[in-house]
N, C-alpha and C positions, 0 to 999 in steps of 0.2 A: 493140711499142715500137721508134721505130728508135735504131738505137744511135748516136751521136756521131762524125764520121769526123774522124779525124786523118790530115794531107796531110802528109808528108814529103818536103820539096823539099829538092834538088841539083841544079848544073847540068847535068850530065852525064847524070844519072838511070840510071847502067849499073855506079855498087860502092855508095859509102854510103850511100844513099836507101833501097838494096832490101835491104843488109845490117839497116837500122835497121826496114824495114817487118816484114821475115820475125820479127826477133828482138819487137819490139813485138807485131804480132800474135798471136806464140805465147806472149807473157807475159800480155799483155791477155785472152786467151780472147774470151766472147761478150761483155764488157765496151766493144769500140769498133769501126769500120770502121775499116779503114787502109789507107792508098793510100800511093803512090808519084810524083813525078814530076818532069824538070827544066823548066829555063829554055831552054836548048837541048839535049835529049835526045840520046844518040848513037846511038841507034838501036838497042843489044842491051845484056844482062847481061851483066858480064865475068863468062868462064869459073872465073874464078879466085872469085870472091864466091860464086859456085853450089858450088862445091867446099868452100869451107870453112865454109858455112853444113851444107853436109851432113855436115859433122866434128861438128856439135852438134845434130843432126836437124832441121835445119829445110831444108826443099827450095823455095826460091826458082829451080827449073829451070823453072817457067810463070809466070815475072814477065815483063813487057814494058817496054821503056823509053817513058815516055807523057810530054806536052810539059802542062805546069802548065793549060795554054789548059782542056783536056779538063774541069776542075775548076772552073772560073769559074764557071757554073749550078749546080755542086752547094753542098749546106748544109755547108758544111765549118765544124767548128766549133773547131777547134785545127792551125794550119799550126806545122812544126817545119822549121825548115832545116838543115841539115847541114854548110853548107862557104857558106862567104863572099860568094861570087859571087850566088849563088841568095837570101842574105838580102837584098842589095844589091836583083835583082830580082823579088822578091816585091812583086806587086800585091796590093791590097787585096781581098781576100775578101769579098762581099755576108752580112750577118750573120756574121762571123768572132766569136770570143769572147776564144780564147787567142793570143797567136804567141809563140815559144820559138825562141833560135839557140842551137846546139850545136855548136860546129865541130869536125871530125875530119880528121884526112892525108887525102889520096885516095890509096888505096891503089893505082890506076890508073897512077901515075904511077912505083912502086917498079923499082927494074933492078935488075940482076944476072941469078942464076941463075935458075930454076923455083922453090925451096925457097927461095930469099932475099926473094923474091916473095911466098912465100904467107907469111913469116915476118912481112908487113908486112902481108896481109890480116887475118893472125889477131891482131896487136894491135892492129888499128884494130875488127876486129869485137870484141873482147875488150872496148876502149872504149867501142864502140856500146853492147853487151850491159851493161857497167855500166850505161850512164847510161837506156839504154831501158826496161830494167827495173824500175828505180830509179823510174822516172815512173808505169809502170802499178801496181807499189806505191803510190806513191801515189792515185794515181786509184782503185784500189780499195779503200782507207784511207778517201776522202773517199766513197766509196757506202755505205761501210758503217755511217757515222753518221747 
């Protein structure tokens, strides 16, 4: 059976897209596919999201930043966007089911120190993790009737 993919768009697709993919995917189990990708990709994972996803074991160090286009042929059956930009530019999905906007800081954009930085990935992943979680609970609520 294939399983259902869920596309988690950002524009950026280098903190919260891959924050939200790692932490969905590890809640969801064999429950769904889940991808990643922006509107205009930046080209890598910030070091800093790889770092604090491994603070909660999830290793997003072999995510790729990939551009939404990659997606348009595949059966994508629930696109989630993350941050503003990317809901604005989300094109219409061929057989789409669900769409869901979730907006989170970019954590990408935090200054100051090293630690004042990661102080702002980890409540944005903290967010993510609430609300990601929260969905594959449900989603496997609604399997299980």
């Amino acid at each position: 059976m294939n399983k259902p993919l869920v596309l988690i768009l950002c524009t950026g697709n280098s903190c919260r897209s891959h924050l939200a993919e790692g932490i969905l995917r590890s809640a969801a189990g064999d429950l769904l596919e889940v991808a990643s990708a922006g509107s205009k990709p930046a080209g890598y994972v910030h070091p800093l999201a790889v770092r604090v996803m491994s603070e909660i074991g999830i290793d997003i160090s072999g995510h790729r930043s990939k551009h939404l286009n990659e997606f348009l042929e595949t059966g994508v059956e629930t696109v989630i966007t993350v941050c503003g930009n990317a809901d604005q530019a989300c094109p219409a999905f061929p057989g789409q089911v669900h769409r869901h906007h979730w907006g989170f800081d970019d954590p990408a954009h935090a200054t100051g120190s090293e630690e004042e930085q990661l102080a702002v990935f980890r409540r944005v992943r903290d967010e993510i993790r609430r609300v990601f979680e929260a969905y594959a609970g449900g989603r496997k609520d609604a399997l299980s009737r």
